[in-house]
C-alpha positions in Angstrom: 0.0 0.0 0.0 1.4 3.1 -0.9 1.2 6.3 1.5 0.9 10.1 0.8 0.9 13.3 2.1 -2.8 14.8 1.3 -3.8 18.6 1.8 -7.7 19.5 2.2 -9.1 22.2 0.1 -6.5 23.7 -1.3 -6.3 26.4 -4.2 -3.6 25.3 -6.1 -0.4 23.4 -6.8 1.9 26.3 -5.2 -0.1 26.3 -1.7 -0.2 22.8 -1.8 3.6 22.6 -2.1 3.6 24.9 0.7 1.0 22.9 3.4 3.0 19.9 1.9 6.9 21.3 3.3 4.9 22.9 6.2 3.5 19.5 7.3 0.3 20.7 7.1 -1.8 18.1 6.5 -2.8 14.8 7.0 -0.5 10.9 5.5 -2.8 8.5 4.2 -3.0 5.1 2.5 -4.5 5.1 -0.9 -5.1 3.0 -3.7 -5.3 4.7 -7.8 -8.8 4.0 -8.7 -7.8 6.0 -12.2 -5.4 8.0 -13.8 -6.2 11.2 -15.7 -3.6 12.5 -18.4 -3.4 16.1 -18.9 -1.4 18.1 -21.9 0.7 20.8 -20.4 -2.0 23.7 -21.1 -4.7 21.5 -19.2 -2.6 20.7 -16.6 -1.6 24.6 -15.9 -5.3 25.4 -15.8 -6.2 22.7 -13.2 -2.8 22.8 -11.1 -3.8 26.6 -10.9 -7.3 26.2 -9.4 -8.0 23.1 -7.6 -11.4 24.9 -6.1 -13.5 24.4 -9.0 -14.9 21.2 -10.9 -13.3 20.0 -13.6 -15.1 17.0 -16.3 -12.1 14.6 -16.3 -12.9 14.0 -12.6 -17.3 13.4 -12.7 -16.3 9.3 -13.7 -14.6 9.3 -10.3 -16.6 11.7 -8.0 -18.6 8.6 -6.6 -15.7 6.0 -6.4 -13.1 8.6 -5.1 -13.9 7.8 -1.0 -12.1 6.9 1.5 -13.1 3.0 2.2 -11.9 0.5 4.8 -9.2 3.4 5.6 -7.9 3.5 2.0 -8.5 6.6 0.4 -9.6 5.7 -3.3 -7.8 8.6 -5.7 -7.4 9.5 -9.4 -4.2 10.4 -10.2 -3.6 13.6 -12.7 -0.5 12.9 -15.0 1.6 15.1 -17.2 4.5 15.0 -18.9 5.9 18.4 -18.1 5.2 18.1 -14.1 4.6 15.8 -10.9 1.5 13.8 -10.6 -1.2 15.0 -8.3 -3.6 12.6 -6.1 -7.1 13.8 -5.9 -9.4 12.4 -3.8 -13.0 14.3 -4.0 -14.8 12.7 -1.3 -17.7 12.8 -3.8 -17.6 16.6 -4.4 -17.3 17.7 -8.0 -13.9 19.4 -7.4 -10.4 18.2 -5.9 -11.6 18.0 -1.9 -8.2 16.3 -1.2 -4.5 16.6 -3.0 -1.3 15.2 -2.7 1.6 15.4 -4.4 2.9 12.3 -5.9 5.7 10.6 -3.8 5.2 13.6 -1.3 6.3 11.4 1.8 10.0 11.4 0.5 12.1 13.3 3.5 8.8 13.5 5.3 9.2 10.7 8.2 
């Protein structure tokens, strides 16, 4: 089982790095229940704004809980930056993110 470092609702990829050095936040188990690719334009949009919906997540929404203690995410690829775990608790938009491999240095 893989662990990461998970953030809730955060507005984007630069606060998120931020709550992620200042340990502010919360490690969880999770499992991938997806994975989202993203071309560099989409990703800049969405790593900009995690406070609003975005379509490439409504599959998810439902599946994206947190179940037995495993927190069931989508991960959001791109080529020109680190993955992101979302996790939207069933909310349209990115309740919960974590960046990929974000324990490293952390325990």
């Amino acid at each position: 089982m893989d662990t990461a470092f998970f953030c809730r609702n955060v507005s984007n990829i630069a606060e998120l790095k931020r709550l992620t050095m200042e340990k502010k936040g919360m490690f969880c188990d999770y499992s991938i229940i997806g994975i989202v690719h993203l071309d560099e334009e989409q990703y800049s949009v969405f790593s900009s704004d995690f406070c609003k919906g975005y379509d490439f997540l409504t599959p998810y929404v439902y599946d994206s809980t947190v179940k037995h203690g495993i927190w069931h995410c989508i991960r959001v690829d791109s080529q020109v930056a680190s993955s992101i775990l979302v996790m939207t608790n069933g909310y349209l938009y990115p309740r919960f993110v974590a960046l990929k491999n974000s324990i490293a240095g952390m325990v």
